[in-house]
N, C-alpha and C positions, 0 to 999 in steps of 0.2 A: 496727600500732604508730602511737602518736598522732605526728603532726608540727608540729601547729600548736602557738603558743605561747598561742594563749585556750583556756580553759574557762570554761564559762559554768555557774556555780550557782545563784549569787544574783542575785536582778531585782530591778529596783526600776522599779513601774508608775510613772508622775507624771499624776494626772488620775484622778480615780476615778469619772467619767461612765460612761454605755453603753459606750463601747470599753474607755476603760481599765479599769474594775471586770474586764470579760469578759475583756480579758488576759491578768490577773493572774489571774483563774479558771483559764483553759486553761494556764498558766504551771505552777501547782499542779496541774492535772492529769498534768502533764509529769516531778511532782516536783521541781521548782525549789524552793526559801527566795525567799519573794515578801513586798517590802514595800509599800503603795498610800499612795501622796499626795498631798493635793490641799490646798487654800487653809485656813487656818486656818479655823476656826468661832466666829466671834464674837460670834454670838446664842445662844452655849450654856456649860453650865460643863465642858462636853467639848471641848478643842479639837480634837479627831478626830472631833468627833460625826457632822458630813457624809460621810466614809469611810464611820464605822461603819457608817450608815445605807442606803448604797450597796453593801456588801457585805451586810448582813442583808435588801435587795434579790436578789442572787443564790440565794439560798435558794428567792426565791417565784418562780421565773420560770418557763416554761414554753415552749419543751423548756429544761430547765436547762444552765446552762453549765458546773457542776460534774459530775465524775466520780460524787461522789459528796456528798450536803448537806454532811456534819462537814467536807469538804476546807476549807469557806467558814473555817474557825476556824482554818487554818493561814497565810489572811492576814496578815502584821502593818500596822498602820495608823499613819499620824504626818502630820504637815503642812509645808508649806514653811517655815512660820517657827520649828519647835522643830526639826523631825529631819531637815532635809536634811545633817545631817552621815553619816546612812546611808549614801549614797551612796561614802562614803571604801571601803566593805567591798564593794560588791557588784563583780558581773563585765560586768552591761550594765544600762545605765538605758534603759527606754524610755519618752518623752515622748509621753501621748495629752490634751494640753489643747486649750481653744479654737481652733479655727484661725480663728487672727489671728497675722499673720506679725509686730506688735513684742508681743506678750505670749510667744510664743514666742519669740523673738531675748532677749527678757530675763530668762528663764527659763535661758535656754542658757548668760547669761554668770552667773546664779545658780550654775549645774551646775559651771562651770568652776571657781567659786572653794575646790569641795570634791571634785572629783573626781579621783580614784588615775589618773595618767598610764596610758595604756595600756588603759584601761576604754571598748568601748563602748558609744556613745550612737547611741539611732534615733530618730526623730521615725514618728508614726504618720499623720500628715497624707495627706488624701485625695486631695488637690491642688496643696497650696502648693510651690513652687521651694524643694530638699534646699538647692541650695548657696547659696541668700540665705538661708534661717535660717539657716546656719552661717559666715554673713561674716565676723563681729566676730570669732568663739574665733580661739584661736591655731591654728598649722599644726599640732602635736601631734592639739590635738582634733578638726580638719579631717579628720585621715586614719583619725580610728576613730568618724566620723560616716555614717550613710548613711540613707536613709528605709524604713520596713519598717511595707509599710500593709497592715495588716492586713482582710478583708473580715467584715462584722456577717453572721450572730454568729461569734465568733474559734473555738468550739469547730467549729462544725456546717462552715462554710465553705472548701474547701480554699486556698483561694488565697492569695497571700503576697508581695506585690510587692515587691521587694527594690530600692532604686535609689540607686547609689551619684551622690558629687559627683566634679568633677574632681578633687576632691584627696584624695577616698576611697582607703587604702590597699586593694590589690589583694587582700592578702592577707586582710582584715578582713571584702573583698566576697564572696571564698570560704568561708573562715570559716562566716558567717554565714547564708550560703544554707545549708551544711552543715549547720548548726546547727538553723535552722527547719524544714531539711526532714526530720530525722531526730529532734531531740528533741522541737520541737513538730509535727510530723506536717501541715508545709505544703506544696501544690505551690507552688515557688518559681518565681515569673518574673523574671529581672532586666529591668526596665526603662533608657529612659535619661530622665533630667531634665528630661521634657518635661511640658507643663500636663495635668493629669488622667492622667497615667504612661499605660499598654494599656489596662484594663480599664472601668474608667471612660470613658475616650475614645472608646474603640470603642462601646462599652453605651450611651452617654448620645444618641452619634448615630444608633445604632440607634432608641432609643426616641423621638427627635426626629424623626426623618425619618418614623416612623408614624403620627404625633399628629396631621397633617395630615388626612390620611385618615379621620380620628375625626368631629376638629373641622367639618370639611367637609361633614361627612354622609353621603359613601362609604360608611361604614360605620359598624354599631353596634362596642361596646367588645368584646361577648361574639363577635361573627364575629369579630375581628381577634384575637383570643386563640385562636380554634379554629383557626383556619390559621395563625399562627405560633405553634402549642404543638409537642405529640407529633407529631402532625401530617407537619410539617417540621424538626424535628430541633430545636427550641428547647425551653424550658423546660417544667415543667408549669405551670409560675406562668405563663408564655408572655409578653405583654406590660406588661396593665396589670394584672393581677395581681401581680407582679413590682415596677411602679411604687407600689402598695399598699406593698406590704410593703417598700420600700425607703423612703418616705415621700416625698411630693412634693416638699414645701417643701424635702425635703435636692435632690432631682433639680432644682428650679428654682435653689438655689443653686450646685451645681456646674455648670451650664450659664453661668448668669449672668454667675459668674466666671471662667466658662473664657473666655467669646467675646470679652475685650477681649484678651490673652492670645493666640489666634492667630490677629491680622492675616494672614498667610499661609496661611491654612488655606484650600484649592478652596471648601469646603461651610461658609463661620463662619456663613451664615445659616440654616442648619439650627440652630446653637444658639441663635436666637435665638425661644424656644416661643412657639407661638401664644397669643392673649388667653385664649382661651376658659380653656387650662390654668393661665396667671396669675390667672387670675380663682378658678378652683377654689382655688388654693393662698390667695389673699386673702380667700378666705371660710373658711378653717380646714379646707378637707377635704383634711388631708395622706395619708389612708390608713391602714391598719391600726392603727397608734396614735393616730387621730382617731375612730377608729368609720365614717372616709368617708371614700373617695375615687372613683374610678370603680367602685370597687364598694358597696353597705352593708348589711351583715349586718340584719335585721329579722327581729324572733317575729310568728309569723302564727300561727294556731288551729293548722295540720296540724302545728307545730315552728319552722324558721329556713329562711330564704329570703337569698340572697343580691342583692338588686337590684342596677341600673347606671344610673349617670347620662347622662339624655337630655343634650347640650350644646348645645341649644338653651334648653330650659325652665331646665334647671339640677337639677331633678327626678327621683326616680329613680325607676323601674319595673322591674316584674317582665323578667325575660330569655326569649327567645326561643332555641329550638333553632336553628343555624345550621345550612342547609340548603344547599350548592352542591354538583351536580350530579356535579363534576369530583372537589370534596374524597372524594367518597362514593365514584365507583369509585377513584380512590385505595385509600383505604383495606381499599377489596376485592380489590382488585388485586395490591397490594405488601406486602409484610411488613417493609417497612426504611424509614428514614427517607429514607437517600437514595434509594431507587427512585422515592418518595414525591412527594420534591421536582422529582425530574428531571421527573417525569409534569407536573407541575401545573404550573409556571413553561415548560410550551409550548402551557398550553390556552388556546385565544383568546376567553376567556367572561371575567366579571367577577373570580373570584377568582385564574384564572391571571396576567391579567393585572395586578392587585394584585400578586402572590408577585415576578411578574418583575421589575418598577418598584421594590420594599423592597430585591430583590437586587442590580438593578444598583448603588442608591444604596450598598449595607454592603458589596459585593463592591468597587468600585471607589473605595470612602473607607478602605476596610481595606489596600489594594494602595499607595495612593498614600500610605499613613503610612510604608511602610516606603523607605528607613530613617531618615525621622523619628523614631521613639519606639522603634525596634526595628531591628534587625539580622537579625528572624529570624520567618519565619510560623509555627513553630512556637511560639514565645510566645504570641502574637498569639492563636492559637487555644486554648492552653491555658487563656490569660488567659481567656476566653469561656468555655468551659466549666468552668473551676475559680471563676472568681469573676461567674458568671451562672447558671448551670449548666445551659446548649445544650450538648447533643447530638454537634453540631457546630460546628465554629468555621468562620469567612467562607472560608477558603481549602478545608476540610475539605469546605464547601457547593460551592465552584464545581467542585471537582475531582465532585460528583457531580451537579452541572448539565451539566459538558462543559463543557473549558475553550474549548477550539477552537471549538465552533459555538455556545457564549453570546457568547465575543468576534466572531465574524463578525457577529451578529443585533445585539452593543451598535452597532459600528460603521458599520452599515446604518442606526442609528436615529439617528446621530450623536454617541455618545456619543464620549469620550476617553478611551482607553484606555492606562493605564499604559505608557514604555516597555520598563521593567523585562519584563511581560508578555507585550508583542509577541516581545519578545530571546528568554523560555524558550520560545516557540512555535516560532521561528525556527531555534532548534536543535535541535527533532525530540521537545523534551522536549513529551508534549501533558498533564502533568496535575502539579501539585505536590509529592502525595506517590504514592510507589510504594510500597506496603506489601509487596508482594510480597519487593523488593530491598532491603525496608527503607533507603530514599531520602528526601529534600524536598530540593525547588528550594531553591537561596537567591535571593532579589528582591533582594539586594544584590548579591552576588562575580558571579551568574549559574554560579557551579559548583552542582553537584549534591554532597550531602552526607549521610553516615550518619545517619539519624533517631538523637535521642538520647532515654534514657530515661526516666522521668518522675521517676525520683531515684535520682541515682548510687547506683548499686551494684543497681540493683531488675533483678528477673528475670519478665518478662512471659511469657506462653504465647505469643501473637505471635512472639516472638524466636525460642522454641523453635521453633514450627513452621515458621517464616524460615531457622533453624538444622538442619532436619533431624531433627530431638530425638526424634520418635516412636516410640515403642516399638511403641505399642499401640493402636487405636483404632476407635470406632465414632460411630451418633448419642449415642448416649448417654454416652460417655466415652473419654477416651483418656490413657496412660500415657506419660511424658515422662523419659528421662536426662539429668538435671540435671549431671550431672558429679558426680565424688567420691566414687562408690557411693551417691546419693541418688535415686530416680525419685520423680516428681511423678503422681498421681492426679488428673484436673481430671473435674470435671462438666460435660458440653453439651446436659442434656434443657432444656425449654421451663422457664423461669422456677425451671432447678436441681433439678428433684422430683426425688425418689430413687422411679425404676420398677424393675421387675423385671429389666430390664435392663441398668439402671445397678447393680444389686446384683452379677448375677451379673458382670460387668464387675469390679467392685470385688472379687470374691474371685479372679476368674481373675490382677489385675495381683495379688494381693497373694502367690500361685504364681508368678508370673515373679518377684516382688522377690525371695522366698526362695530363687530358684536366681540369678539376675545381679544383684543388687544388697545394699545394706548396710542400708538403711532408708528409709523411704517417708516423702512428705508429702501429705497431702489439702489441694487448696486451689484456685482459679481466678483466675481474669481477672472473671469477672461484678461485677454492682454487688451483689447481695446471695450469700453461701454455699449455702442451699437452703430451699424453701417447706415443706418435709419431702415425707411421702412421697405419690407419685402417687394421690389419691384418687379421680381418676375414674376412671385404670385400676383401681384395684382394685374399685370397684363396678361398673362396667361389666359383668367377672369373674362378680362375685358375682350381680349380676341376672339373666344367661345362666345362673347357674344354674351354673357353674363351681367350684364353692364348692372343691373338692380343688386347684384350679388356685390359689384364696389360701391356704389354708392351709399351703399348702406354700411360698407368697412369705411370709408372715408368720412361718415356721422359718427360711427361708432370710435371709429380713431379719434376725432374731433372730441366727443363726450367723455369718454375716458382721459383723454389728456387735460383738456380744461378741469375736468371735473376732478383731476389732483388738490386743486383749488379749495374747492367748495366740501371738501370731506370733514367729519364732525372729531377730526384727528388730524396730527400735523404729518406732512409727509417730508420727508428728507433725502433729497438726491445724492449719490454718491459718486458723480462719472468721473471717468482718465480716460487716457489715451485718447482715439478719436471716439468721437459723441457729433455724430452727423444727423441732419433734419429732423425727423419726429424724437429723436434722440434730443434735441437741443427743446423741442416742445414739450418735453418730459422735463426737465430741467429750468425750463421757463416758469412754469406752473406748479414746483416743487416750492413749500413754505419757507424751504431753509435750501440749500446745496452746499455741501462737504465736496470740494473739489481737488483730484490731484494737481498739482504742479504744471504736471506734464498735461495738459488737457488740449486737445485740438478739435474745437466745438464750431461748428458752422450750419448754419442754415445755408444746404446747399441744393437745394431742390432745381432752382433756375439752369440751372446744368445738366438736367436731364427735361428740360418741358417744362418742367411745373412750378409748383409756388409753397409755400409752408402754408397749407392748410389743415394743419393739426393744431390752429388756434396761434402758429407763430406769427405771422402776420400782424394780427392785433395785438398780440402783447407787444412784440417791437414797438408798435406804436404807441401803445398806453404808455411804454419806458420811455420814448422820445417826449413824450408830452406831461410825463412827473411834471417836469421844472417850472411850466406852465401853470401846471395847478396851484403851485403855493406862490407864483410871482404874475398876476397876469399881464406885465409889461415887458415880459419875456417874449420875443418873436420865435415862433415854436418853429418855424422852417427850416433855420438851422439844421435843426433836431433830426425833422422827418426828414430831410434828405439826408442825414448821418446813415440812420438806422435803414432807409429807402437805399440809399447802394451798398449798403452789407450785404443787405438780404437779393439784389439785385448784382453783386459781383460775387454773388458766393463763399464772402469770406470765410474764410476757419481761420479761429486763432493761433498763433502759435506757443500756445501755453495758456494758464488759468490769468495771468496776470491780463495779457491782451485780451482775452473772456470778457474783462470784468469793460477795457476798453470799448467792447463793441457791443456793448451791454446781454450778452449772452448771462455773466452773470450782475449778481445787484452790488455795491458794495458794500452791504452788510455779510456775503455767501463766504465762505470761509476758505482758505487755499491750506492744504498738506503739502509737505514734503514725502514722505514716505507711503506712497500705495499700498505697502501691506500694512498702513494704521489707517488708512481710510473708513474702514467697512466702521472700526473701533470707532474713532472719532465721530464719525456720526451718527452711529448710538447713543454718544454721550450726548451729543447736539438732539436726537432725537425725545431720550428723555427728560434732559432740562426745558424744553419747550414743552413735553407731556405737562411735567412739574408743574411747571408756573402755571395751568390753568388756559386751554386752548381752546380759541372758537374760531371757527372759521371766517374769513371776510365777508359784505354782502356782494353780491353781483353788480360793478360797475356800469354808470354810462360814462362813457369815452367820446371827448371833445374832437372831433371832426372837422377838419374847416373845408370840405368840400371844393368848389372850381376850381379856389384859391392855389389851393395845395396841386388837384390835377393838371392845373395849367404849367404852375413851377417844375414840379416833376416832371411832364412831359418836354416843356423846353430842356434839361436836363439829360434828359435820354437823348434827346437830336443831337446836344453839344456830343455828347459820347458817343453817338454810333457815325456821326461826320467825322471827329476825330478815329475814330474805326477804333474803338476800346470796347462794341461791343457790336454780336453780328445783327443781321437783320432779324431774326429771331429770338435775339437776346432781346431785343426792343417789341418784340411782340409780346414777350413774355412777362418781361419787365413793365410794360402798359398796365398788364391785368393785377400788376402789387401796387402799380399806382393807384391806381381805381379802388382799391382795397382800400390801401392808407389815405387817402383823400375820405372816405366817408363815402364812395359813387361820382358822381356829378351835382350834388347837392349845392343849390343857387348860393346858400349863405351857411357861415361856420353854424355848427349846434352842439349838440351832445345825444350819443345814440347808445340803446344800449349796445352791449358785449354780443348778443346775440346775432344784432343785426350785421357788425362787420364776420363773425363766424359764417352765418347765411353766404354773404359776397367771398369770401372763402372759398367755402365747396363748391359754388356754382362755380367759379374761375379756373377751380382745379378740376372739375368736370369736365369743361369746357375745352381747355387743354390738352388733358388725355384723348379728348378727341380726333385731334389732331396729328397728323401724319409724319407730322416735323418731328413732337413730342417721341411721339413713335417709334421712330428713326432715331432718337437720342438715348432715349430707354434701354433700346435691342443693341445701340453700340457700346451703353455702359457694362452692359450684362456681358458681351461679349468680347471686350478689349479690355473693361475695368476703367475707363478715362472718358471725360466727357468728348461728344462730339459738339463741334461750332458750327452751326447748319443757318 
């Protein structure tokens, strides 16, 4: 039951630049009424011509910010001088203009002369002090103001800084973390009103206190990215990659203006960047949107090379392989980030001691901020990995450096160490967070405290296993009681493959659901749902010569997946990120799907050899021939050649909305914004289908139209492989999904059952892996990661 007295429907962006255009994008993806405004246009006989042109921007961008293109037409556009009476209707105005703190201050008292009491107002500012832009309004609009800065680009990005003023009602600061973190699908941090809020603050020092080391000559750009990327638990972008793509001249402003700002800061002359990078940013190499910065994309004869700038010359040149001794058995050694770091930051060689020197300085500027800007290390890190996107965040890193014997070695070296830290040492606690007891220190109270969620209400596996919750389990998977009559099915093979024994796993939990529980959900913790299915185990299988031993995984894959279906219990899929082949077949044959946002779901099997025969095939089909069944003057061909070159060009969506376009999902399946309320949300979808009373569907016959259909799709294929859109192989392979969705070669249309096109399924995917081509595409995915065109 709602309690709060806002709802928020209608937005209204103000500024329709890079952030705010993307706003009001991700706003509309949200399904908000979004209206964007920005300064009259007075060189045009359109006075909205500048919106316009900023939103038909959105359309070209890449990766796009829109769910889907046509969302861009649901914008509505106007200017400050004609339609800021808009603002009387809506439910929050968010402010993303120049930051310049009196063009904002006089914007704000614009806002106030038309704004509905009670409405509110955020500023998106990256930087600037919440409660001096909001001095002048009155106290009303004081207490429904707060800053809500969002990280570029607003869709891709999780993070969401929320920072209220003093006079921020309480109620407005809950609200609204609510609000972003469930309608627009942000990890919310509240910060407090300090210069460059967490994220920024932390990240800018980070990035400062390495430059040195650059500029210096220490080291090239491309070593210092290879040891603070994967590496050690940062970024893939890692450092200056990172600075690229963030653009300099933004990083040399926000330092610029941070350092006058805090007098009292231990380290203010870490923000004070070296020449060398002043000098980059005064010659125009801001980074990615310059074409140059420490890095520059150049075409050489073999393709595209990325160079780095010498900072001496100024110059850039080719990169070298970064070679340290230490990084190397690292990485042979450990399979985790943190093992990773622990090893390295005590090796007494050049890049150990680099890792240590970067640490001490982010470990003990991160420590002494709190409670500066924070109240809580758990922010602090979130903010790091939600709006940088490390691995680890600085507290996350010491607790897997050793907090005890980093601080002995800082203190032998003469550093100063936090007393906040010596205190949690001193009472027995030796590490920050206790995952185990699901714990973190607080650096303020000095109590120890229940870790909290990453969004109320979210149900993590961690917790579960913290909880007890196990049902069931192996390496490959394990079954969880959620409570309510709902069990959880999670994945734990390497990078999510569905093996043979993640299969039989998944039909053994889905025997226990139908004697102790009400209905199932498939879903995890990982960053992506599943790569599909294990391709090296199965050829491995098949080269030994094993071949009874696949074909009998390839029925049993088949049975298990279809037979999601047919269970006397409703099942509910829960994928994000990518959800590739037998992944998308799991999610075909799921009663219901709870989908992230962010979903990039593809049947992509044609790309290594083969076909979707975990039953994908035929459902494609059944889904192209719905329309047919309730209208039969409907010409189904359309159809099947829609869903015929999905499945034959490999598509992946890019997002749940395009899912729903390429009928991956139905349009009853449900789209989230926020991944860490997935698992939640389809619980609830789980039990309200238990509720109501569930029976399984019967077994389908599926209409067929046989020659008809293999003749069309085959003329089809020729147009495409004349026009060279697909190789010789792709049409061999693409033949045997014709043959599938055709029904065979059958004289005239019928209706067959489910079973029968499953049969033409396996035998084509059998038939396939036979094949040397196949073969040869299989052993270059496994061994490049990217498909081969043979």
């Amino acid at each position: 039951m709602a309690t709060s007295k806002y709802a928020i429907q209608k937005v209204a962006v103000l500024g329709s630049g890079t952030m705010g255009s993307q706003i009001a994008a991700h706003c509309v993806n949200a399904g908000l009424q979004v209206w964007l405004l920005d300064l009259k246009d007075e060189e045009s006989d359109n006075p909205n011509q500048q919106v316009i042109d900023n939103v038909k921007k959105l359309k070209e961008m890449n990766p796009s910010p829109l769910g889907k293109p046509e969302y861009a037409d649901q914008i509505k556009v106007g200017n400050f001088s004609d339609d800021l009476d808009v603002l009387e209707e809506v439910d929050w105005i968010c402010e993303a203009i120049i930051e310049k703190m009196d063009i904002k201050k006089n914007l704000l008292s614009d806002i106030e002369e038309v704004r509905t009491p009670g409405t509110v107002v955020s500023s998106n500012t990256s930087g600037l002090p919440i409660g001096k832009i909001s001095e002048d309004v009155s106290e009303e609009f004081r207490s429904h103001f707060l800053g809500t800065h969002f990280f570029n680009p607003p869709r891709y990005m999780k993070l969401l800084e929320v920072i209220p003023t003093d006079a921020t009602s309480d109620e407005v600061v809950e609200y609204m973390s609510r609000f972003c973190e469930k309608e627009l699908g942000k990890g919310v941090v509240q910060c407090k009103d300090t210069p460059n809020f967490i994220a920024n603050r932390i990240g800018i020092f980070s990035m400062a206190s390495i430059m040195p080391h650059f500029f210096g000559g220490a080291f090239r750009a491309e070593e210092i990215d290879y040891l603070l990327g994967t590496l050690t638990g940062y970024s893939k972008a890692a450092t200056f990659r990172t600075a690229d793509m963030s653009g300099l001249d933004v990083i040399h402003h926000v330092a610029t203006n941070l350092y006058p700002t805090i007098p009292d800061d231990d380290r203010r002359e870490v923000f004070d960047l070296p020449d060398g990078f002043k000098q980059m940013v005064e010659e125009g190499k801001y980074g990615n949107k310059a074409g140059e910065g420490f890095y520059k994309k150049v075409r050489t004869d073999s393709g595209k090379e990325y160079k780095v700038i010498n900072p001496e010359t100024g110059e850039y040149e080719s990169q070298i392989s970064p070679e340290f001794e230490s990084a190397s058995e690292a990485k042979e050694r450990y399979s985790s980030s943190e093992e990773r770091l622990k090893f390295l930051v005590s090796q007494d060689d050049k890049a150990g001691q680099f890792l240590w020197k970067i640490h001490c300085d982010l470990l003990l500027y991160a420590a002494n901020r709190v409670p500066e800007i924070t109240n809580s290390i758990e922010a602090i890190d979130r903010a790091m990995k939600w709006g940088f996107n490390w691995e680890l965040g600085p507290f996350e890193r010491w607790d897997a450096i050793g907090v005890e014997e980093s601080v002995e070695r800082m203190q032998d070296e003469g550093l100063e160490v936090p007393e906040s830290v010596l205190q949690m040492l001193d009472s027995g606690r030796e590490q920050f967070y206790d995952q185990d007891e699901g714990t973190v220190y607080n650096l303020t109270t000095g109590e120890v405290e229940l870790l909290s969620p990453p969004a109320k209400g979210a149900i993590t596996i961690s917790s579960l296993q913290a909880d007890g919750k196990e049902v069931m389990g192996n390496n490959s998977a394990g079954l969880y009681d959620l409570g309510d009559g709902i069990a959880l099915f999670e994945f734990r093979t390497h990078k999510f493959t569905l093996g043979m024994e993640l299969v039989q796993s998944l039909d053994k939990a889905c025997d226990i659901v139908e004697e102790q529980f009400d209905a199932m959900i498939i879903s995890h913790d990982g960053e992506n749902f599943t790569y599909g299915a294990n391709l090296m185990e199965a050829m491995g299988a098949w080269q030994k010569g094993d071949k009874d031993k696949v074909r009998k995984a390839v029925k049993n894959f088949q049975d298990v997946a279809v037979g999601l279906r047919y269970r006397p219990f409703p099942v509910v899929s829960a994928p994000f990120g990518r959800c590739l082949g037998g992944g998308v077949e799991f999610i075909l044959y799921s009663d219901k799907v709870v989908a992230h946002h962010e979903l990039y779901a593809g049947l992509v099997e044609v790309g290594v050899g083969l076909l979707p025969a975990g039953g994908g095939t035929t459902e494609m089909l059944a889904r192209a021939m719905e329309q047919v069944i309730t209208d039969e003057q409907v010409d189904p061909m359309p159809n099947i050649k829609e869903v015929f070159k999905t499945i034959g060009m490999a598509e992946v969506s890019d997002g749940a909305p395009k899912a729903k376009s390429l009928k991956y999902l139905r349009d009853t399946d449900t789209i989230v914004m926020n991944r860490d309320l997935l698992i939640a949300n389809a619980k609830a979808e789980a039990c309200r289908m238990a509720d109501s009373g569930y029976h399984p569907p019967e077994k389908p016959k599926l209409k067929v139209l046989g020659k008809r259909a293999l003749s069309s799709l085959r003329l089809m294929l020729y147009i495409m492989h004349e026009a060279k859109f697909i190789t010789d192989y792709d049409k061999v392979v693409a033949d045997d999904v014709a043959y599938i969705m055709s029904g065979g070669d059958l004289s005239e249309p019928q209706k067959v059952p489910e079973e029968y096109l499953l049969r033409l399924e396996r035998e084509a995917f059998l038939k396939l892996l036979e094949d040397e081509r196949t073969q040869a595409r299989i052993e270059h995915m496994l061994k490049k990661g990217k498909p081969l065109r043979n």
